[in-house]
VOLO-264428 format. One line per 5 residues: number of its first residue (from 1); for each residue x, y, z of N, C-alpha, C. Coordinates in nm, 4 decimals, decimal comma. Each point is the difference from the previous one (the first is absolute). Example, Ala and Ser with C-alpha at 12.3 -4.5 7.8 and 13.67 -1.06 7.14 Angstrom:
% VOLO-264428
1) 1,3190:-0,5690:0,7800:-0,0890:0,1190:0,0000:0,0900:0,1200:0,0000 | -0,0350:0,1050:-0,0720:0,0820:0,1190:0,0060:-0,0770:0,1090:0,0730
//
This chain:
% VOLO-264428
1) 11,9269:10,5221:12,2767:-0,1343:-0,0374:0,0342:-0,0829:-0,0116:-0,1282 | -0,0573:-0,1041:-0,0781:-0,1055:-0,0431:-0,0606:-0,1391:0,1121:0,0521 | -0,0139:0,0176:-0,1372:-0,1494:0,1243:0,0433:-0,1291:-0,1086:-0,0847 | -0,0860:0,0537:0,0195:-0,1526:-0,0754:-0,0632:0,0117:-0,0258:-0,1207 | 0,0290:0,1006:-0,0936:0,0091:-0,0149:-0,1289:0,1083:-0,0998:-0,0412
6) 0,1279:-0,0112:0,0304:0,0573:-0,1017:0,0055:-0,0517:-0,1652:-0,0044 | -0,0040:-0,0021:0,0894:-0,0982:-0,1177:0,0746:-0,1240:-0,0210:-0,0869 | -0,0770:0,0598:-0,0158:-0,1041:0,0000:-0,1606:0,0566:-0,0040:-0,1417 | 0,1032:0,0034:0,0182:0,0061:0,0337:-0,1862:-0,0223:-0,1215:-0,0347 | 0,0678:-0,1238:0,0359:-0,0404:-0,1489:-0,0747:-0,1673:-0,0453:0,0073
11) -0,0457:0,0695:0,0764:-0,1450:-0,0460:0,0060:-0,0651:0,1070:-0,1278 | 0,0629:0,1274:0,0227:-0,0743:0,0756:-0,1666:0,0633:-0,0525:-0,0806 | 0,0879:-0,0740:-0,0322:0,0382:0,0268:-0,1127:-0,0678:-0,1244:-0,0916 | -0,0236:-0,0874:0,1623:-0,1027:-0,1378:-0,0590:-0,1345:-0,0022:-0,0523 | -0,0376:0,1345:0,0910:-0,1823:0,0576:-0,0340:0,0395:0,0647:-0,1221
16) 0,0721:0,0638:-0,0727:0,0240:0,0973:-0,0892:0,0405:-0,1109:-0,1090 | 0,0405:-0,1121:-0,0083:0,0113:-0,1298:-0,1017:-0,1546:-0,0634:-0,0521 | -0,0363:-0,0399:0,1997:-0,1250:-0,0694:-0,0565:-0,1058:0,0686:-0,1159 | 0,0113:0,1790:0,0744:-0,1230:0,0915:-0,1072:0,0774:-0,0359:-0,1181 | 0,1206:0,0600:-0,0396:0,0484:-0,0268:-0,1459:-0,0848:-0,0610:-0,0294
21) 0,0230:-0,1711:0,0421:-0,0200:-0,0901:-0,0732:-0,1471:-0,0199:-0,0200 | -0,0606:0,0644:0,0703:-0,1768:-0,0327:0,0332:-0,0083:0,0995:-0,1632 | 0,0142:0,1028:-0,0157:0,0008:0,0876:-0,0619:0,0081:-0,0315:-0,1195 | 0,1071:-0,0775:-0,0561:0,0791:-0,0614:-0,1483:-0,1071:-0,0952:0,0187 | -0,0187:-0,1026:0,0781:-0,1715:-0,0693:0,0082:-0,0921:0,0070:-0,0741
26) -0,0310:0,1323:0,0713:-0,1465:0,0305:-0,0207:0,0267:0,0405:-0,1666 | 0,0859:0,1061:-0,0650:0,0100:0,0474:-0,1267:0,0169:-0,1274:-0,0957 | 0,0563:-0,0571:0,0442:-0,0269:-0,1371:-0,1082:-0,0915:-0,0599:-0,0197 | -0,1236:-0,0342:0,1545:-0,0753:-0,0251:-0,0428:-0,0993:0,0696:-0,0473 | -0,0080:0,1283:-0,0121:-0,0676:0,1017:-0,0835:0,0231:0,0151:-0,1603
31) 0,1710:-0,0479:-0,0179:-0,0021:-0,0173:-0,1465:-0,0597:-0,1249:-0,0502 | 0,0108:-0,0563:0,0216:-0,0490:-0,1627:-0,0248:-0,1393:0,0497:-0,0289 | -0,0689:0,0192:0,1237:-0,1779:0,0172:-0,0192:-0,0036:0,0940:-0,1578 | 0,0432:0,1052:0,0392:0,0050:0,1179:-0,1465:0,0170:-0,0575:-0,1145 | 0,1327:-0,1432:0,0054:0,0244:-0,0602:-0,1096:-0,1744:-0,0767:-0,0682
36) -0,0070:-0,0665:0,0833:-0,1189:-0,0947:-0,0210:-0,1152:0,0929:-0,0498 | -0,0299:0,0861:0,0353:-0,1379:0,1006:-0,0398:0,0225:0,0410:-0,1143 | 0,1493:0,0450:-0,0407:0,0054:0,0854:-0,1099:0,0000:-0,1383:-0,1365 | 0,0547:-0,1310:0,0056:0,0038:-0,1118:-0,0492:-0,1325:0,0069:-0,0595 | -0,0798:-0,0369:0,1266:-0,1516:-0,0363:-0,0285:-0,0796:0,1286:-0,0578
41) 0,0431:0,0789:-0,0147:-0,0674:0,1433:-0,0234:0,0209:0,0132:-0,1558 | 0,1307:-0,0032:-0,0260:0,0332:-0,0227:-0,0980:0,0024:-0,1345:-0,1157 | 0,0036:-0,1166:0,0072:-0,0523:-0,1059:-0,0644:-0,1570:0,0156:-0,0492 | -0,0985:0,0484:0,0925:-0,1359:0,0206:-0,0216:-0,0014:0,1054:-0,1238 | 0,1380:0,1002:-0,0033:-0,0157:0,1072:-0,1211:0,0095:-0,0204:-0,1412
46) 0,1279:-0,1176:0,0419:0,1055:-0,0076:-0,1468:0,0258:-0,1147:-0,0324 | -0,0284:-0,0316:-0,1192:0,0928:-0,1278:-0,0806:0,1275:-0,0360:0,0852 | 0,0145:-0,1629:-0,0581:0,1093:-0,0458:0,0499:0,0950:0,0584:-0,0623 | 0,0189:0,0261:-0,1089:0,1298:0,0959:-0,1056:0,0211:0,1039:0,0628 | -0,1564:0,1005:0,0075:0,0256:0,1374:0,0357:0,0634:0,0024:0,1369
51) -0,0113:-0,0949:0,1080:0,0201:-0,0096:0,1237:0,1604:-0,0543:0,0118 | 0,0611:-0,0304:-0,0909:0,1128:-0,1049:-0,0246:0,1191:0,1208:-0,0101 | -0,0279:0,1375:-0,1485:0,0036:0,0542:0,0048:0,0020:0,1576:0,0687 | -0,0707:0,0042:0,0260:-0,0526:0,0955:0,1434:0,0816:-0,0361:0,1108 | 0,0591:-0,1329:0,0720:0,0683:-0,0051:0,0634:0,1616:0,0488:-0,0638
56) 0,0183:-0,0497:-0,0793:0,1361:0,0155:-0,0294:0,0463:0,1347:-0,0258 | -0,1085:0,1070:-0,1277:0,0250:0,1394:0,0180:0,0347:0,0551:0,1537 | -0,1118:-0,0315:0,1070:0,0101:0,0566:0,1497:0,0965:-0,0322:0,0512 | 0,0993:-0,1110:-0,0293:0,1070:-0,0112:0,0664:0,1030:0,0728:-0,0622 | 0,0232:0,0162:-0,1197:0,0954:0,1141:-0,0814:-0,0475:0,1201:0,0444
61) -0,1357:0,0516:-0,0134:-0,0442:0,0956:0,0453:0,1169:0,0823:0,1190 | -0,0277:-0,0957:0,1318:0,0813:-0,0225:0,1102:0,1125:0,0442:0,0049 | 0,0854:-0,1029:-0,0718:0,1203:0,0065:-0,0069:0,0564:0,1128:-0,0844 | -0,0430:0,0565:-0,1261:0,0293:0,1204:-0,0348:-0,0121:0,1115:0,0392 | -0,1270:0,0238:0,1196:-0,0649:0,1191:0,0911:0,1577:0,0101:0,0935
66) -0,0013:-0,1263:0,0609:0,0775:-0,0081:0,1167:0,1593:0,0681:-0,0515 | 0,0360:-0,0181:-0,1343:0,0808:0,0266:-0,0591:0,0398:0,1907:-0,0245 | -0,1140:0,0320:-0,0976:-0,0391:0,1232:-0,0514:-0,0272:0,0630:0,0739 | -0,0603:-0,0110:0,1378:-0,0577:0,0686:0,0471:0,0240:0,0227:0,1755 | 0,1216:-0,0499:0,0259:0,0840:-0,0613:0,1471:-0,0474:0,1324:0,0983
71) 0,0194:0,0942:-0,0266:-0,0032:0,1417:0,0948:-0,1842:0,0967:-0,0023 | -0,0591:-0,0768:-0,0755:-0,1644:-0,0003:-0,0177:-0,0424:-0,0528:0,1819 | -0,1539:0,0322:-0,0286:-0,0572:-0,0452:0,1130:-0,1043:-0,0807:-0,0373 | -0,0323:-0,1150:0,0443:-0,1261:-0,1168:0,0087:-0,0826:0,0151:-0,1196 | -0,0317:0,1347:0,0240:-0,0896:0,0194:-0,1034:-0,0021:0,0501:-0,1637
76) 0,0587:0,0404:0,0013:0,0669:0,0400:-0,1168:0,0545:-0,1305:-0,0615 | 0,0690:-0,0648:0,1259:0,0897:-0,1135:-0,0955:-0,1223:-0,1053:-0,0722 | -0,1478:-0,0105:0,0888:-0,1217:-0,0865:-0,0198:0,0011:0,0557:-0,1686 | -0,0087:0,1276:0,0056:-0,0719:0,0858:-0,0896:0,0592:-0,0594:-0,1479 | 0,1580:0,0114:0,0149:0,0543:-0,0187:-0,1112:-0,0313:-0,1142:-0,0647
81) 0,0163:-0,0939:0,0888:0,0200:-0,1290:0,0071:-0,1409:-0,1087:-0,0658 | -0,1243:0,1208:0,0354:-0,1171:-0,0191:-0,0655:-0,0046:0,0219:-0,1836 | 0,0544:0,1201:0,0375:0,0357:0,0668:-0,1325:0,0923:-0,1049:-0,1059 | 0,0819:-0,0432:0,0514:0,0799:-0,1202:-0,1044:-0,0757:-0,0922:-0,0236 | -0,0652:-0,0661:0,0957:-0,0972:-0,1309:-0,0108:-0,0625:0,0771:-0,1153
86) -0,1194:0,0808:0,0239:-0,0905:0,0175:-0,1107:0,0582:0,0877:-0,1226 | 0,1020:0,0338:-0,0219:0,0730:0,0045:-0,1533:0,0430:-0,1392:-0,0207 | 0,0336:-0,0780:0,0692:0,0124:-0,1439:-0,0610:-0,0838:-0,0272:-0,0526 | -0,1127:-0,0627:0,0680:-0,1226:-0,0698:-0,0153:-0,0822:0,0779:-0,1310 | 0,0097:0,1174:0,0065:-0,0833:0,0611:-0,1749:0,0888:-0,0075:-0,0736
91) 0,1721:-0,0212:0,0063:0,0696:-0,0346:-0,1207:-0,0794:-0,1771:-0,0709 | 0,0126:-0,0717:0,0974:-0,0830:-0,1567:0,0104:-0,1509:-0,0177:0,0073 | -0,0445:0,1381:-0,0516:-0,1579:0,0250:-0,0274:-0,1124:-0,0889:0,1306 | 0,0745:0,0131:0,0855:-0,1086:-0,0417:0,1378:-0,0272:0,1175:0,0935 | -0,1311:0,0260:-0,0093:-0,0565:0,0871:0,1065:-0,0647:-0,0508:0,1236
96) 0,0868:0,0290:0,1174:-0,0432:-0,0073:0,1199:-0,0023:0,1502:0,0547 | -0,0299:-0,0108:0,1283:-0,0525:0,1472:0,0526:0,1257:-0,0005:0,0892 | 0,0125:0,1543:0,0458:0,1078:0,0310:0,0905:0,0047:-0,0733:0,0860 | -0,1117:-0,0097:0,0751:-0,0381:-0,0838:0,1418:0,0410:-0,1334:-0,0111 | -0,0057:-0,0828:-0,1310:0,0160:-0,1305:-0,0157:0,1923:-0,0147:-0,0016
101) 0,0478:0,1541:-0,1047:0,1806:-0,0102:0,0188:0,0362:0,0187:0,1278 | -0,0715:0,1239:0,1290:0,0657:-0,0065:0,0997:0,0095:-0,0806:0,0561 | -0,1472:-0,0948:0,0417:0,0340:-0,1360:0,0709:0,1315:-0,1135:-0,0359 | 0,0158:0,0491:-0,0850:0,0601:-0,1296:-0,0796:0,1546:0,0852:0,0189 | 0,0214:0,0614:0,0015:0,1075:0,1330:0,0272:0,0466:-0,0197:0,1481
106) -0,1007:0,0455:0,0801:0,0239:-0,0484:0,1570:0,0269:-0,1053:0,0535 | -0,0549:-0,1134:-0,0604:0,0127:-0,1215:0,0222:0,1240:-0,0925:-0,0081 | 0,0551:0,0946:-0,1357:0,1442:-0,0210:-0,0070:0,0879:0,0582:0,0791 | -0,0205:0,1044:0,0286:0,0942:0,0818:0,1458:-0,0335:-0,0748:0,1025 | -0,0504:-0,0479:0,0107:-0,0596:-0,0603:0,1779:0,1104:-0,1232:-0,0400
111) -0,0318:-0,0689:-0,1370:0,0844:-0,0966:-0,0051:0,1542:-0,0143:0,0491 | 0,0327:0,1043:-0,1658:0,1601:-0,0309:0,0687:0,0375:0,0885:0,0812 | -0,0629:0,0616:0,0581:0,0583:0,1202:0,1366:-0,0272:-0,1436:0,1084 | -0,0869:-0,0735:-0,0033:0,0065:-0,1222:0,1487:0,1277:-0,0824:-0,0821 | 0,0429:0,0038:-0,1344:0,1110:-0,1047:-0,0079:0,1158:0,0552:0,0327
116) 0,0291:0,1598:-0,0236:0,1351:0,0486:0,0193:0,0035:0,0322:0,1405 | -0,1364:0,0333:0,0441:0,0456:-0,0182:0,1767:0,0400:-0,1282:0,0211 | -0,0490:-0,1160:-0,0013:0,0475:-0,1655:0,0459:0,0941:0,0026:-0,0401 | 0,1115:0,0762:-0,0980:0,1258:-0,0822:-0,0573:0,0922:0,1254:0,0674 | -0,0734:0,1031:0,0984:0,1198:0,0990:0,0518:0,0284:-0,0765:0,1415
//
């Protein structure tokens, strides 16, 4: 004899897809928006060099945190990751403010964390 739950599972398992997917949705389009603010937030701060720059440290930043620092938590890994940017940037005698490396720091995590999710 077929019991209820039986008989339901293909219908949850379809409601339990659609949220997924509503879900992965919505977070993308939250990175995107985040992307765009921190863009415009940042261009208004910095030179095209310093900004050229500033991107590229934040993505090493990234990738070396993600590296060095695998068994860390969120924050800490931000922390470090700030910390490299701005020993770069005063080796290359440009002063920006923390606030200006984290954005630019985060912005890059939002990045390739939405690229290495799309390519899993």
């Amino acid at each position: 004899m077929t019991t209820i739950i039986e008989l339901a599972q293909p219908y949850l398992e379809a409601i339990a897809t659609a949220v997924i997917g509503l879900l992965a949705m919505l977070i993308l389009a939250l990175i995107a928006r985040l992307r765009a603010k921190l863009e415009a937030w940042l261009s208004a701060r910095t030179s095209a060099a310093q900004r050229e720059l500033l991107h590229k440290l934040a993505g090493e930043a990234y990738a070396w945190v993600e590296h060095q620092y695998a068994s860390e938590d969120g924050q800490q890994k931000l922390t470090e990751a700030v910390r490299y940017v701005l020993d770069r940037l005063r080796l290359n005698k440009i002063g920006l403010s923390a606030e200006d490396v984290t954005a630019a720091v985060q912005k890059a995590w939002a990045e390739l964390d939405s690229k290495n999710r799309g390519a899993a």
